[in-house]
N, C-alpha and C positions, 0 to 999 in steps of 0.2 A: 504494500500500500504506500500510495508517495502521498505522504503529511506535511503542510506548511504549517507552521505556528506561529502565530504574527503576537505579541505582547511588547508592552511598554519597559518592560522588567526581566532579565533572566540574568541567574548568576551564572558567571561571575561578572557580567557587564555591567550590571546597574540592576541595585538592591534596595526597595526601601523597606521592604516587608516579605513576610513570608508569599507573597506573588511571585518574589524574583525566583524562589526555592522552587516551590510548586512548578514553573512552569520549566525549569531546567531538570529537576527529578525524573516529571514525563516525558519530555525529551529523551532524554537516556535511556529511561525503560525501555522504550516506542524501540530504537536503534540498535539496543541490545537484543530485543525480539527480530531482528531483520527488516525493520521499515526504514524506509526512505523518508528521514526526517530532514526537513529546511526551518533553522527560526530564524523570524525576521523582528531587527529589533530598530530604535533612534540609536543612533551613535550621539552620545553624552561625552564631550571631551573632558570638560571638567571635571564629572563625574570618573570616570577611567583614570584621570592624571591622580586622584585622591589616593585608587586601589594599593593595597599594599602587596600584592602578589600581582605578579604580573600576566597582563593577558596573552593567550597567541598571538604574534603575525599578523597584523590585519591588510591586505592589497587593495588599491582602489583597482574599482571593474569601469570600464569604459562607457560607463552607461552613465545617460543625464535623464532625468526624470522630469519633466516640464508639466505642473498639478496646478491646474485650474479652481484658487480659491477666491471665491465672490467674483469678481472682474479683475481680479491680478493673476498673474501666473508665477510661481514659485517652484526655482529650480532645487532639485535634488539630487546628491552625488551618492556612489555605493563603495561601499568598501567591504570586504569577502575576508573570512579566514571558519578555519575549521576547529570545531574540539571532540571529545568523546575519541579520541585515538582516533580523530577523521572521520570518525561515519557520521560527524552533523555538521551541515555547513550552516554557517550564521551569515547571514544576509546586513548589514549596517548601513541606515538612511542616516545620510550626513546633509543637515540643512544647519550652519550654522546661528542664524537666528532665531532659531527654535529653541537650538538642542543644547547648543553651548551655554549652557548657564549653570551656576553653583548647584542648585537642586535642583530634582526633576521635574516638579510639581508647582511649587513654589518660591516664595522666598529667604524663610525662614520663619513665616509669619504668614502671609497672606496666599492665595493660590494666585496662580499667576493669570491676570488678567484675561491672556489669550491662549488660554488651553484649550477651548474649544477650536477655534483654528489652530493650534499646534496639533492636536490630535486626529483633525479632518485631514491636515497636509499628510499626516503619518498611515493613515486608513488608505488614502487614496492611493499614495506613495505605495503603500505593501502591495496593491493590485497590479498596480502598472507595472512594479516590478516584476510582479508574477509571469504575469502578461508579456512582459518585455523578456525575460530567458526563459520564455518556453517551458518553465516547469512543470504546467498540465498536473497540479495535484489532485487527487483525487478529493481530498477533507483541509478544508484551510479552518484552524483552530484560533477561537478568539477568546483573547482572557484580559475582562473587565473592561469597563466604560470606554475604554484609547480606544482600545479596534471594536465598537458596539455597531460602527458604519460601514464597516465591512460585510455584512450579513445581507443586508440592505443594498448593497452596491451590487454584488453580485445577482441578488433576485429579480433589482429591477434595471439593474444598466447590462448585465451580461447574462439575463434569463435568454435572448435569444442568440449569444454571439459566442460563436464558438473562441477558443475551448475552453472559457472559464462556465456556461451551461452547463454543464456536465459536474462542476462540482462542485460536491455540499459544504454545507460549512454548519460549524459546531460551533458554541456561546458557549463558554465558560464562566462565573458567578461566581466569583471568587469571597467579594462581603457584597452584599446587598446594599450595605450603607450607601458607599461610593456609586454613584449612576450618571457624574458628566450633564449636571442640569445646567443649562445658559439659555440666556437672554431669547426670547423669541425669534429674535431679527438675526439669529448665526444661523437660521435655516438656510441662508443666502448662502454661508461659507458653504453647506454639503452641495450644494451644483445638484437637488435634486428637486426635483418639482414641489412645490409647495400644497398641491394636491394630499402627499404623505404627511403633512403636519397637522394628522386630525387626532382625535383620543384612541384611536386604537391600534395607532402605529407610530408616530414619531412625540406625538403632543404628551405633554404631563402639564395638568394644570396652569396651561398658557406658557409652558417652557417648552425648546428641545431639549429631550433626554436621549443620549448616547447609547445607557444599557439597555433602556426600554426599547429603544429602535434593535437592537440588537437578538435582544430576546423575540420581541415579535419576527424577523424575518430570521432566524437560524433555524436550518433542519432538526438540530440537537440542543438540547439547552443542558449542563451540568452543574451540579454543585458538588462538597465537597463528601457529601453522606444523604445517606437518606432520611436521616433526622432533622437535617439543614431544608432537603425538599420540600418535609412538609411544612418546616415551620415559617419558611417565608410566602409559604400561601395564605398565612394569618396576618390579620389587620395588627398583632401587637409584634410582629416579626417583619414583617414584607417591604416597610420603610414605603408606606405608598403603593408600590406594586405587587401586591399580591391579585390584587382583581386581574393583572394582564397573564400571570402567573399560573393563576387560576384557568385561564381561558387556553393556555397552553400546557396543561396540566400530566398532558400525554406524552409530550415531548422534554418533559424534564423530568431526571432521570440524578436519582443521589448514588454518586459514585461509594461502593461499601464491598470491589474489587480489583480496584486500582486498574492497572495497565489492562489485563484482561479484557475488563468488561470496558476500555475505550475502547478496546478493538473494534468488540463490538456494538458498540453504539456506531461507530463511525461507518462501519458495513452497512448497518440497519438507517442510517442521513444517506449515505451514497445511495440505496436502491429507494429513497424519499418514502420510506414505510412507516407504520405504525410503530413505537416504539414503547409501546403500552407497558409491555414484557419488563419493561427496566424501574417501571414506577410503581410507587407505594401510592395507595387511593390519595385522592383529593384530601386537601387538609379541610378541617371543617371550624369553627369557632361558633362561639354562643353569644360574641358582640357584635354579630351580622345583624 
């Protein structure tokens, strides 16, 4: 199976929380089991110049990435190296006025103004990449609010263009908390019709939400157990979305056999089937 992994975070590149762990764990598993694993990450120079161990080799790829955000266009550079004794290649979007900053998120204090356009350039950036070397993955894996646009991107910009059609992609849910809410008016930066900014796919409460767009358009939605599933389909769990949650109830699936059972989830998003099999009933509450 050839696996993309697009996250904000994987160690050792850039850690803020147990995301960066998670998603380089399964990586490795993924790779150790014989799949064709690619993550794609931001290239954080600051952040990497901090590290006290040092990383592989990284080579820039002759490849420029030109991402149409609002009416600008913003160029993107790639830089390539391998870990896992080679069998993962890591993919790095170098936009320096994004990426190069002390933190990844913020300042120290505040979040950064334009994460929503840094995160749009980064989603858009991961596809084109894709797109642009011919990877043809079969499951592109997205973990947390950064890549929430990529789910979306794929269903409605490459639901009929080959060969990103052909494949699914997975929504990872890493905290609930975090979900990428901004300002109404960033619907302009996703370049996708505003037709999709209603309550049951991009909208929350007269914001865009990143995870909630994400969740609604992924084949597979996962959390980290099935105790985690049900409990953010409850109003004192779901931080707001458990109603979208809810509605996609079949599709999310608490992982409680690690590598394995992504396997198979990811077979069961490729052939776009019912994934009933992997989920604990509907959560229920008595504050409805």
């Amino acid at each position: 199976m050839n696996i993309v992994m697009v996250s904000s975070e994987a160690t050792p590149f850039a850690r803020t929380g147990d995301l960066g762990d998670s998603v380089s764990s399964l990586a490795e598993e993924l790779a150790a089991r014989d799949q064709t694993v690619t993550l794609i990450l931001p290239y954080y120079p600051q952040a990497v110049a901090k590290l006290t161990t040092p990383l592989p080799p990284t080579e820039p790829l002759p490849v420029e990435l030109k991402i149409k955000i609002g009416s600008r266009t913003v160029i993107g550079t790639v830089r390539k190296t391998r870990i896992a004794g080679g069998k993962i290649q890591v993919l790095l979007i170098e936009q320096p006025a994004y990426f190069d900053r002390p933190f990844l998120y913020n300042d120290g204090q505040r979040d950064y103004r334009d994460n929503c356009e840094r995160f749009v350039f980064f989603s858009r950036a991961a596809v084109e990449l894709i797109r642009h070397l011919k990877i043809n993955p079969d499951i592109v894996h997205c973990h947390d609010w950064q890549t929430g646009l990529i789910p979306a991107l794929l269903k409605i910009e490459h639901r009929n263009l080959p060969p990103l059609n052909e494949t699914a992609s997975v929504m990872t849910v890493h905290n609930i908390v975090y979900q990428g809410q901004f300002w109404h008016w960033d619907m302009e930066l996703t370049g996708l019709d505003w037709k999709y900014f209603n309550w049951r796919q991009m909208e929350f409460f007269g914001q865009l939400n990143l995870l909630k767009t994400g969740i609604v358009f992924a084949d597979a939605i996962t959390v980290n157990s099935p105790e985690y599933a049900r409990a953010i389909q409850t109003p004192e769990h779901g931080s707001g979305l458990h109603g979208v949650l809810r509605t996609r109830y079949e599709h999310l699936i608490g992982i409680s056999e690690g590598v394995n059972q992504y396997l198979e989830v990811y077979r069961h998003a490729m052939r776009r089937e019912d994934v009933t099999q992997f989920v604990l009933p509907k959560a229920t509450s008595n504050t409805n």
